[in-house]
Backbone bond lengths (Angstrom), bond angles and torsions (degrees), N, CA, C in turn:
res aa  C-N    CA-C-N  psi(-1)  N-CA   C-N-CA  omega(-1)  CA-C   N-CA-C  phi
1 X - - - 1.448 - - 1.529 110.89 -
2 X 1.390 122.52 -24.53 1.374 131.50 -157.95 1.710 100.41 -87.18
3 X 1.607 103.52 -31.11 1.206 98.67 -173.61 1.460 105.20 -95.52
4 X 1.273 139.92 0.07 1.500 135.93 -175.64 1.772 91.71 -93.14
5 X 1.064 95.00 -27.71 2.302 102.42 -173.27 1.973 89.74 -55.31
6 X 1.213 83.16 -66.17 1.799 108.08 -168.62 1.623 106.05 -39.07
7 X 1.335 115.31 -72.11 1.827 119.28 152.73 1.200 117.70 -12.51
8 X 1.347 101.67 -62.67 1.840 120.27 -157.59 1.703 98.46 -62.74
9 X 0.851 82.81 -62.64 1.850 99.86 164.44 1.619 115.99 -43.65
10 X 0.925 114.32 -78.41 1.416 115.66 174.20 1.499 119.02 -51.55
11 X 1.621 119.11 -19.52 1.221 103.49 172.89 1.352 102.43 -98.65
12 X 1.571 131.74 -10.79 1.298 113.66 -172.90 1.589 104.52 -87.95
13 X 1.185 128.75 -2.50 1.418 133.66 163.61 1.422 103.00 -73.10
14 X 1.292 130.18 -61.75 1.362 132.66 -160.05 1.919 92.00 -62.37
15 X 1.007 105.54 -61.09 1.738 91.14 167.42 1.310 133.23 -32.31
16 X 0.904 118.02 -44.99 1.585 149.54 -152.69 1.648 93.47 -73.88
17 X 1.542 93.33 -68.07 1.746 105.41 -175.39 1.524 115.44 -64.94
18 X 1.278 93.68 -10.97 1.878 92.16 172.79 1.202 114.90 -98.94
19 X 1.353 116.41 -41.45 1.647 120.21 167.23 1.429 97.75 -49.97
20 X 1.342 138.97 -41.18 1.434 119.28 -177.41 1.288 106.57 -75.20
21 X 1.074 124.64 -36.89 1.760 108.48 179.09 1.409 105.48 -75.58
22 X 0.890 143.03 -59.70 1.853 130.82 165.31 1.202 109.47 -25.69
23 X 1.710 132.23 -33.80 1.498 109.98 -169.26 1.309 81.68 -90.35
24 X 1.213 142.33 -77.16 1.598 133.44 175.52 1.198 127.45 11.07
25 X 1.641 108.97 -50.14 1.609 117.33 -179.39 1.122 116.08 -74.09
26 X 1.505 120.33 -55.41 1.450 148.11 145.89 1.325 131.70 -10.60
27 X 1.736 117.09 -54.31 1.274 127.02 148.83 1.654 104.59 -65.58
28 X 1.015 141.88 -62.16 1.435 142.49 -174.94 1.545 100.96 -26.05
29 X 1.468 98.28 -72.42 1.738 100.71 -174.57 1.367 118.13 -49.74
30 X 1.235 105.31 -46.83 1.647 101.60 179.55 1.423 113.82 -47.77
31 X 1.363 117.82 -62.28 1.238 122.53 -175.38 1.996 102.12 -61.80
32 X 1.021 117.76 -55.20 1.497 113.93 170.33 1.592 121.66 -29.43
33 X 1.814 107.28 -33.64 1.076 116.03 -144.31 1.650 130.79 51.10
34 X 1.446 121.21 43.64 1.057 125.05 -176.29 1.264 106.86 -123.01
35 X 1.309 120.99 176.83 1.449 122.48 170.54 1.525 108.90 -93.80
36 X 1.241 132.12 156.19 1.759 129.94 -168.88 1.580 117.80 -68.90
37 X 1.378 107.25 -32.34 1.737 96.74 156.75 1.109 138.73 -40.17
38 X 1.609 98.55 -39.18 1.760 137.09 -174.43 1.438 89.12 -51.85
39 X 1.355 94.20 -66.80 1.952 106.80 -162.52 1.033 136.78 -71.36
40 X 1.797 93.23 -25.51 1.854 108.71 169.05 1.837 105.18 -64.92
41 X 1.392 108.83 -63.15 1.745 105.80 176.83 1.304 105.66 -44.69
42 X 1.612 129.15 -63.44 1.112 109.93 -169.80 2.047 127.33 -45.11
43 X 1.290 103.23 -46.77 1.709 113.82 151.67 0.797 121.17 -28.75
44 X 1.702 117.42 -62.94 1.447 121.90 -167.07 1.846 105.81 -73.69
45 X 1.328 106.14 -26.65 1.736 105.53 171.87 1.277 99.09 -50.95
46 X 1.583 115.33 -71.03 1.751 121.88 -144.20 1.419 100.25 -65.88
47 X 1.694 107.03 -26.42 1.712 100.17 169.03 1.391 123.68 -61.08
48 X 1.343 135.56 -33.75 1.143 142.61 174.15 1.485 101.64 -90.41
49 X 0.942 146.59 30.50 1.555 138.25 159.37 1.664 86.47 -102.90
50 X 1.833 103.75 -66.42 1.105 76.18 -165.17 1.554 127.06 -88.11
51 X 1.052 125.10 21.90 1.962 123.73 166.51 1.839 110.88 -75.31
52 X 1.674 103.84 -12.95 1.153 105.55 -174.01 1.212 105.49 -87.94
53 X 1.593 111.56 -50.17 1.783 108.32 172.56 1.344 114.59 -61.86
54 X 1.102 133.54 -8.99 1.380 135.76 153.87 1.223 129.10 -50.47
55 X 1.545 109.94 -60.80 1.528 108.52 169.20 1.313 112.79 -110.54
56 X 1.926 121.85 42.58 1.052 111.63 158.16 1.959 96.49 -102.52
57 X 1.602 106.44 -9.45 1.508 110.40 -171.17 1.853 104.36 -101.18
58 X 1.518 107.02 22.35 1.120 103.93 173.03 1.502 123.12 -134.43
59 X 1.817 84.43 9.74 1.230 92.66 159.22 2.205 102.53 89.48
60 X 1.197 118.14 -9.37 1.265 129.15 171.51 1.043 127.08 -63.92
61 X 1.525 114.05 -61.71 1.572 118.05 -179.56 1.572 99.08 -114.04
62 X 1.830 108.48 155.40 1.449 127.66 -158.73 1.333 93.36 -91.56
63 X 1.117 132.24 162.60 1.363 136.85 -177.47 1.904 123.82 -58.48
64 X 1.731 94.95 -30.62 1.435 117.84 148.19 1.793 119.69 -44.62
65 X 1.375 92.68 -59.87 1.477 104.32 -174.81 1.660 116.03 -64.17
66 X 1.624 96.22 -36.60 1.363 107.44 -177.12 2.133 120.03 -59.84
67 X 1.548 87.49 -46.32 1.317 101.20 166.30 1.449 129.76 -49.66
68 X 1.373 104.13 -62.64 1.381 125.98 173.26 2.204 112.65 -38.22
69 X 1.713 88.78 -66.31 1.456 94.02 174.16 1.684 114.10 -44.97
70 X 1.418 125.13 -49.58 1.035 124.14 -167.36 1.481 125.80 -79.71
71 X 1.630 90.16 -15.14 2.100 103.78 169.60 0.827 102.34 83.12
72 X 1.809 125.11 39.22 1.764 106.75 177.62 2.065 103.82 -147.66
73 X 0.776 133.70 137.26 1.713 119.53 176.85 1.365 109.63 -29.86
74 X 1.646 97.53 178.75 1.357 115.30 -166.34 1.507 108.19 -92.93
75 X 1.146 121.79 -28.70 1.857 145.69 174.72 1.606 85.12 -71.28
76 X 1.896 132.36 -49.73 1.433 105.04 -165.11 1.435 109.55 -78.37
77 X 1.712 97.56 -23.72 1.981 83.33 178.38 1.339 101.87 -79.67
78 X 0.916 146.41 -19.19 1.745 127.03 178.55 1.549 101.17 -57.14
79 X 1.434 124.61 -46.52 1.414 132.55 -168.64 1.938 94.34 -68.69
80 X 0.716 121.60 -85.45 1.553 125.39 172.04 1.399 105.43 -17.94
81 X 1.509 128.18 -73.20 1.473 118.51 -168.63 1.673 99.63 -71.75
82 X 1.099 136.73 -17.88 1.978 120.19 156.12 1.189 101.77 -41.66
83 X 2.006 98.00 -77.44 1.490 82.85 -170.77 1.057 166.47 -55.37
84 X 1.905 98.81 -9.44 1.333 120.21 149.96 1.159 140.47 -46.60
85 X 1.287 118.56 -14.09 1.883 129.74 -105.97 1.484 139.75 -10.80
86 X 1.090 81.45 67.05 2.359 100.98 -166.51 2.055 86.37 -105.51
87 X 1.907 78.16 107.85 1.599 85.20 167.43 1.258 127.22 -61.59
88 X 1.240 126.89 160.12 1.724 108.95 163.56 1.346 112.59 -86.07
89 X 1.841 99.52 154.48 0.791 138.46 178.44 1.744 123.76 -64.32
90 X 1.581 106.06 -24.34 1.809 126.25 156.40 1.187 110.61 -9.17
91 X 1.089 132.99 125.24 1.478 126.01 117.00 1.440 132.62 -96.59
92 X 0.653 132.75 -176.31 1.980 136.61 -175.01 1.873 104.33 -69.30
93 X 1.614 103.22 -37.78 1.623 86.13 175.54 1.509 110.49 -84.30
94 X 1.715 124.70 -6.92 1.365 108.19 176.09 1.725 109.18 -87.36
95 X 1.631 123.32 -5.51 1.112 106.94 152.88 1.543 135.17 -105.22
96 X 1.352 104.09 11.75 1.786 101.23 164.49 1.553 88.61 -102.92
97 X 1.584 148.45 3.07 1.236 119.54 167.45 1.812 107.82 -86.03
98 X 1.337 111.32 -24.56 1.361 124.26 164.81 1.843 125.95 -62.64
99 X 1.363 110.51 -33.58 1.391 131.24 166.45 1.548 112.43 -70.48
100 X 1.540 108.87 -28.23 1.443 98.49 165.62 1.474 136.17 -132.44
101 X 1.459 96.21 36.50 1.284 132.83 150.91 1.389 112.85 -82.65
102 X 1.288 131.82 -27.61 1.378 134.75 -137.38 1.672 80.79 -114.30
103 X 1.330 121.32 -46.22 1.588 123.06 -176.33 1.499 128.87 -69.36
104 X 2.073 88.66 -30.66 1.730 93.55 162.94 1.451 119.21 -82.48
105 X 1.366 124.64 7.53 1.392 134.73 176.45 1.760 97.40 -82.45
106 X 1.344 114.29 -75.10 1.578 119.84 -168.02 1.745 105.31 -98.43
C-alpha cells in the first residue's frame, strides 16, 4: 500500500508540474495573442538559442556547431551571441585558418 501512496504521489506531482507548464504556455499565448503551438515553438526556439550559447560559452561547441544547434546561420549567431554579449571564442589562428579557407574557395 505504501508503495502505490508513494506512485500516487509521484504521479500527482509529475502532473502538477506539467499542468503548470501548460498554463504557462497558455497564459503566454494569450498575452502573445497567439495560439499555443505558436508559443510552444517559439520556447522551443529560445531554448535552442540558448543551449547553444551555453556550450558555445563553455567552450564545447565551435561557432559552426553553435549555429547549427540553434537552427540559424553563422553571420546570425555572431549577431545573437553580441546580443547576448558572449565574446568570441576566436583566436588569431582561427581567423588566418578561416582567411585561408576563404582564398582556397575564390
Amino acid at each position: 500500500m505504501a508503495n502505490y501512496l508513494k506512485r500516487r504521489n509521484d504521479y500527482d506531482i509529475y502532473n502538477n508540474e506539467h499542468k503548470d507548464d501548460y498554463d504557462f504556455v497558455k497564459r503566454l499565448a494569450i498575452e502573445e495573442k497567439e495560439d499555443i503551438s505558436a508559443a510552444v515553438r517559439e520556447l522551443i526556439n529560445l531554448g535552442r538559442i540558448h543551449f547553444a550559447i551555453e556550450q558555445y560559452k563553455s567552450g564545447t561547441a565551435s561557432l559552426g556547431k553553435t549555429a547549427r544547434l540553434a537552427g540559424v546561420s553563422i553571420s546570425k549567431m555572431i549577431d545573437i551571441l553580441a546580443d547576448y554579449g558572449v565574446k568570441s571564442n576566436l583566436d588569431d589562428e582561427d581567423y588566418r585558418e578561416g582567411l585561408k579557407n576563404l582564398e582556397a574557395v575564390y
